[in-house]
C-alpha positions as CSV (number, residue, x, y, z in Angstrom):
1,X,-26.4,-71.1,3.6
2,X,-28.7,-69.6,0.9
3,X,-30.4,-67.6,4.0
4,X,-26.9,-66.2,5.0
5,X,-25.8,-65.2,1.4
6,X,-29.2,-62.9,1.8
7,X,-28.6,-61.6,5.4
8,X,-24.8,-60.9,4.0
9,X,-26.3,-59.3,0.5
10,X,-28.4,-56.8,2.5
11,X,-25.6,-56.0,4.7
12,X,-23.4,-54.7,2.1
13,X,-26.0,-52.8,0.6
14,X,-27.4,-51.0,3.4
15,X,-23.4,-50.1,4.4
16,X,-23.0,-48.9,0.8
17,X,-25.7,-46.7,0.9
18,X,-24.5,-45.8,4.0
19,X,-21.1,-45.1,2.9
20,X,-22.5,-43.0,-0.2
21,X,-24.9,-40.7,2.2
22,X,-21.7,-39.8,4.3
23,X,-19.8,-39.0,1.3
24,X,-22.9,-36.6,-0.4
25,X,-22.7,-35.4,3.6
26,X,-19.2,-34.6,3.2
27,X,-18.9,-33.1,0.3
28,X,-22.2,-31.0,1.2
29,X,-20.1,-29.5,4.0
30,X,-17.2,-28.8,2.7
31,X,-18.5,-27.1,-0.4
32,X,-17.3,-23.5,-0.8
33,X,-19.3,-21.3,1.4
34,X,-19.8,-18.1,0.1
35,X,-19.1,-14.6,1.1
36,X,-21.0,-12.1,3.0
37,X,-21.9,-9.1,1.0
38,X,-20.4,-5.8,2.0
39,X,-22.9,-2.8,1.6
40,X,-24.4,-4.3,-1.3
41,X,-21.4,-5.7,-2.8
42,X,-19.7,-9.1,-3.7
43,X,-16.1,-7.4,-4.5
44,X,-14.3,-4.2,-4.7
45,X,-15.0,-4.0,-8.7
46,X,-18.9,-4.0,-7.9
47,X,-18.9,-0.7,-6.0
48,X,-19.9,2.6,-8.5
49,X,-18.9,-0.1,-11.3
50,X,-20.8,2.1,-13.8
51,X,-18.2,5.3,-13.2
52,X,-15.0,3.4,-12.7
53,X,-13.1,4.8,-15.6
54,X,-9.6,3.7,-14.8
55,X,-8.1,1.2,-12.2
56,X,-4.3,0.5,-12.0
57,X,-3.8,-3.2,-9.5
58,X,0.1,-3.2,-9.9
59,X,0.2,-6.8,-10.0
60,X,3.3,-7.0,-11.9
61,X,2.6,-4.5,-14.4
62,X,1.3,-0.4,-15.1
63,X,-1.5,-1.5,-17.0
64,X,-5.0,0.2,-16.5
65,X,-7.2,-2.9,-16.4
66,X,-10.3,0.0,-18.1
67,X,-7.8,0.6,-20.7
68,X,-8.6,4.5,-20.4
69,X,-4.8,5.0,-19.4
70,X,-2.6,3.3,-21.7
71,X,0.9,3.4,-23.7
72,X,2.7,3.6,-20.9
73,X,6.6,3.1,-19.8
74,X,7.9,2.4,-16.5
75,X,10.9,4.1,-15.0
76,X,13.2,2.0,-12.0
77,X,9.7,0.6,-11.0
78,X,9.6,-2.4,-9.0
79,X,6.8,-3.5,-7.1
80,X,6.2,-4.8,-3.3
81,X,3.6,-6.7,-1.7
82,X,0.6,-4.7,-1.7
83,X,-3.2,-4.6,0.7
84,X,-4.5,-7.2,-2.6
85,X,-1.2,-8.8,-4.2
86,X,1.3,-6.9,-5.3
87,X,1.7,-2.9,-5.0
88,X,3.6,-0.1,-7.0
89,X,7.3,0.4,-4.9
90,X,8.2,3.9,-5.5
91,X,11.6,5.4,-4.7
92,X,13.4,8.9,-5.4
93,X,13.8,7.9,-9.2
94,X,10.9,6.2,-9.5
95,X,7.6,6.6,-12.0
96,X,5.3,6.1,-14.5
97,X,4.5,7.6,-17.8
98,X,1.5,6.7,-20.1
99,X,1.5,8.6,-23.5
100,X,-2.4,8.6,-24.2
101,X,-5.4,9.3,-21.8
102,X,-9.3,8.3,-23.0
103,X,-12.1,10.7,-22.7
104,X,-13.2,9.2,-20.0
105,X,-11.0,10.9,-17.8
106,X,-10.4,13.7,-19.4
107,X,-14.0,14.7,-19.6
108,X,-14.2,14.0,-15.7
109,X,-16.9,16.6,-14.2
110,X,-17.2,15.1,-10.8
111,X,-14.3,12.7,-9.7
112,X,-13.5,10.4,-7.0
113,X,-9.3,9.4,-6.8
114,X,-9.5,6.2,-4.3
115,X,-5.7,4.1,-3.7
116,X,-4.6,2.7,-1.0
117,X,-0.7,4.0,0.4
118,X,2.2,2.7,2.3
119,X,4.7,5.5,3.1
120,X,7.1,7.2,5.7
121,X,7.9,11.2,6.4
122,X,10.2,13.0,4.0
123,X,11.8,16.1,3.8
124,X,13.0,18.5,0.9
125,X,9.8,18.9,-1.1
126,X,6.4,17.4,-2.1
127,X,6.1,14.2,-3.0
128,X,3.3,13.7,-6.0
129,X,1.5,10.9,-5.8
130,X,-0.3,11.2,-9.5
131,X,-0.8,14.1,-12.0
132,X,-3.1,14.3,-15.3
133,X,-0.9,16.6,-16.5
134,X,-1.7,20.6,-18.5
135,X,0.4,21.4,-21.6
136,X,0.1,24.9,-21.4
137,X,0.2,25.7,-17.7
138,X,3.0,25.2,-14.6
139,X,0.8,22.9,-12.4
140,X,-1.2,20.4,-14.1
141,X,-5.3,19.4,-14.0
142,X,-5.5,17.3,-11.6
143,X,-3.0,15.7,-8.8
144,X,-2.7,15.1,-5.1
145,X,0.6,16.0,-3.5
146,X,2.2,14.9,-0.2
147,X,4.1,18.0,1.5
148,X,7.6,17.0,3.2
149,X,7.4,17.8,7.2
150,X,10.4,15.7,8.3
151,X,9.9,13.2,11.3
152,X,6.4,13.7,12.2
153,X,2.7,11.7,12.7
154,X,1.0,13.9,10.8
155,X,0.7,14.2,7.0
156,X,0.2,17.7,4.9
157,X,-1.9,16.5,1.9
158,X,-2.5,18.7,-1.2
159,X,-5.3,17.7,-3.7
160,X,-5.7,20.1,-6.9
161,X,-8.7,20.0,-9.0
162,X,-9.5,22.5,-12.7
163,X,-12.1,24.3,-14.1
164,X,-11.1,26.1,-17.4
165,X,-14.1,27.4,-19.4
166,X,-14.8,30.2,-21.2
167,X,-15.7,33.2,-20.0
168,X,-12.3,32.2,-17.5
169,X,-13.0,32.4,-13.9
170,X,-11.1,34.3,-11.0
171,X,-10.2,30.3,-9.0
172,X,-10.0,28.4,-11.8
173,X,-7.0,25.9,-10.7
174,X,-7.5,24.9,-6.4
175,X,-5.3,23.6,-4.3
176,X,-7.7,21.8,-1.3
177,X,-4.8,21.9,1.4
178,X,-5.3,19.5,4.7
179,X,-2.7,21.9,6.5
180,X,-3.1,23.6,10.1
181,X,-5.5,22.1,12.3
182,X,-6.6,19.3,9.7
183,X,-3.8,17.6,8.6
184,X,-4.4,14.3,8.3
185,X,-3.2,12.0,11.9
186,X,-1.6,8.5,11.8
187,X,-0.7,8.2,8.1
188,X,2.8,7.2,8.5
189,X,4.4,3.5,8.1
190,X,1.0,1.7,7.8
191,X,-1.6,0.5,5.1
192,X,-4.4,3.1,4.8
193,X,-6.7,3.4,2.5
194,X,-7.3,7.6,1.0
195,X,-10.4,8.5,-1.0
196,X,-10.7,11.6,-1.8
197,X,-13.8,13.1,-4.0
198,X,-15.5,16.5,-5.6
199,X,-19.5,16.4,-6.5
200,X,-19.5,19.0,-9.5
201,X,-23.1,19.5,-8.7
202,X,-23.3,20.7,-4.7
203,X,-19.4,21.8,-5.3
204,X,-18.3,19.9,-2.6
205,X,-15.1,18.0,-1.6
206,X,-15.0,15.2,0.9
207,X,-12.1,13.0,2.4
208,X,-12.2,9.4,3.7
209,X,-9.6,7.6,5.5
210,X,-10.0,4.1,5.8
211,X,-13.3,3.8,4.7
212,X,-14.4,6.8,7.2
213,X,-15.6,10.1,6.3
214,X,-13.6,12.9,8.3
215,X,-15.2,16.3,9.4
216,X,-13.8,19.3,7.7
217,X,-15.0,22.6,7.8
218,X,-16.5,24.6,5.1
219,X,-13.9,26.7,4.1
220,X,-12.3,23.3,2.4
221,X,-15.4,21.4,2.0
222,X,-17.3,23.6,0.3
223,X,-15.6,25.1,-3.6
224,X,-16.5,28.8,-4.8
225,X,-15.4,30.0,-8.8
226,X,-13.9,32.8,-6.9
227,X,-14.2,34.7,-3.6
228,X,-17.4,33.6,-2.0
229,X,-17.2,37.0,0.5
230,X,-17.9,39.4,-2.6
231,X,-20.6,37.3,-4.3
232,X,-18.3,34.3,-5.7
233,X,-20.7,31.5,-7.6
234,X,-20.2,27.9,-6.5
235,X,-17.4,26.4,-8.3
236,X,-19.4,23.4,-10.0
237,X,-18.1,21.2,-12.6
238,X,-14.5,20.2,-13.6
239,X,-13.2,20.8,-16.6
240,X,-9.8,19.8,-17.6
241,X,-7.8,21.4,-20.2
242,X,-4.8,21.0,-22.6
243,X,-4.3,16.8,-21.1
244,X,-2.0,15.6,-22.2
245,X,-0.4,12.3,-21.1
246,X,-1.1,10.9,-17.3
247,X,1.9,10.2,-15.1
248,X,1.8,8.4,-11.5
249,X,4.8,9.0,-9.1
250,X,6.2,12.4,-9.9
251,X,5.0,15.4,-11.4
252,X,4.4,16.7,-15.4
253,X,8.0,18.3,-15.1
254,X,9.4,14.9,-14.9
255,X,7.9,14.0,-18.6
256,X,9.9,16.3,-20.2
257,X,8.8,18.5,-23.3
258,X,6.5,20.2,-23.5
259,X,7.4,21.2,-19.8
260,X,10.7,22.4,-18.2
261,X,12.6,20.7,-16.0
262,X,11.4,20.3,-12.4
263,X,12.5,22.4,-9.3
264,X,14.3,20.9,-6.9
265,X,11.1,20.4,-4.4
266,X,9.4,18.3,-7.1
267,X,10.1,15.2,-5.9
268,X,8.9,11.0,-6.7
269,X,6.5,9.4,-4.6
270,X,8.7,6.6,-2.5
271,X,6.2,5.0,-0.8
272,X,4.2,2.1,-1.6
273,X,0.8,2.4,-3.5
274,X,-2.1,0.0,-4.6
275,X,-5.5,-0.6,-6.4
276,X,-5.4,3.1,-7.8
277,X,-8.9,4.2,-8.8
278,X,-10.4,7.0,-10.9
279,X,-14.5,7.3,-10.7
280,X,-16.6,9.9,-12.9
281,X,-18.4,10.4,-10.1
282,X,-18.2,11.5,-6.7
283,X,-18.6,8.2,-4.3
284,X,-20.9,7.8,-1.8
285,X,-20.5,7.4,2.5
286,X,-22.0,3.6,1.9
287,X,-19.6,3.1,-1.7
288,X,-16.3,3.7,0.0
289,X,-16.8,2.3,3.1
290,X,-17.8,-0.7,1.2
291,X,-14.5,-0.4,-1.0
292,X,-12.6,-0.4,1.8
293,X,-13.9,-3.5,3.8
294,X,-14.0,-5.1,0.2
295,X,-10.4,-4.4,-0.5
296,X,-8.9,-5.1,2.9
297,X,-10.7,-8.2,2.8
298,X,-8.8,-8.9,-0.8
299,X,-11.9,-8.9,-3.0
């Protein structure tokens, strides 16, 4: 009896060691596995983290998680489900207005506007997308616009960037136009991710759509301070003038004083929009092809 009290002692130890090793096995496999880096990168807030000046996530709210775009006030904004939770829902009434705008921004010299966009054809007008608005001046310092073409695959996109220094120069506001033979194909009713940069230094303007640099020629790509065919010096650095406030969805006009009000083509953005981005910098091939993977995959 003694011997089988032993036999059944060591039984119940060797199974409860047993039981134990399955359960550290267990737990070893189904602890988290972590994620593969993308270019370098963990998550979307990694990439050019340095020059991110301002980042806008729409996930219930307008805030600007840098805090370089704040005091601001929401007009009929509601919000849909966005690429990473929830997205700003514009509509013809739609947008936002923040009242103060940090030196970060406005001292921009090379830029990078990144956001990801959900939206359909219009007519009637250009649709603006975002504006950092100019007190003393019709168009504003910086902005992109979306031109109305009715029913169509194709979308007419208007980017505007500033330079205002003193002695003036001949091209000192530029609208970089994708019109003609490079508008921009397949933008319509889908997800897709829009980066769009200028390098003060080379004075050079690139365009990415979902994560993918597109050929341009030179006439856009490359920026001159006035005509380049009679000696015109490259444009170089931004500088923005007269900011005052920051608006996304519409245009300065629609903020009132100290600007009149807006013509009938000035129209709200109506689409969707998401994880809106400003850099100080102008992003590289390898950074936004890395924020877009990063971002699509919700990180």
């Amino acid at each position: 009896m003694k011997k089988n009290k032993s036999i059944l002692l060591l039984s119940f130890v060797l199974a409860s060691t047993l039981l134990v090793s399955c359960e550290d096995s267990i737990d070893k496999v189904n602890s988290p596995i972590p994620y593969e880096q993308i270019g370098g990168y963990d998550n979307s807030d990694e990439v050019a983290a340095e020059h991110l000046v301002s980042k806008f996530s729409f996930d219930g709210n307008i805030a600007d998680s840098k805090n370089s775009i704040t005091d601001g006030t929401g007009t009929n904004v509601t919000y849909g489900t966005g690429i990473k939770g929830e997205a700003y829902q514009g509509s013809a009434s739609s947008f936002i207005s923040y009242n103060t705008v940090a030196n970060s921004v406005i001292n921009v010299k090379s830029i990078s506007i990144s956001m990801w966009i959900k939206t359909d054809p219009h007519t009637g007008g250009a649709q603006s997308l975002f504006m950092l608005p100019k007190k003393t001046d019709f168009w504003g310092n910086i902005f992109t616009l979306i031109e109305g073409t009715g029913p169509a695959t194709t979308m007419l996109l208007k980017n505007h960037i500033q330079k205002d220094v003193t002695p003036s120069i001949s091209w000192a506001g530029q609208f970089i136009e994708h019109g003609g033979t490079n508008v921009l194909a397949n933008m319509f009713g889908v997800w897709k991710h829009l980066v769009w940069t200028y390098n003060g230094t080379s004075s050079t303007y690139s365009i990415y759509i979902d994560g993918k640099k597109l050929e341009i020629p030179a006439s856009i790509a490359k920026r001159y301070a006035s005509d380049p065919t009679t000696g015109g010096a490259p444009y170089g650095e931004l500088a923005n003038s007269e900011v005052s406030k920051f608006i996304i969805g519409g245009f300065q006009q629609h903020l009132g004083a100290p600007w009149s009000d807006p013509d009938g083509w000035m129209l709200h953005y109506t689409g969707l929009m998401d994880e809106f981005r400003i850099y100080d910098a102008a992003l590289t091939d390898n950074e936004v092809s890395a924020l877009y993977k990063l971002e699509k995959d919700k990180r």
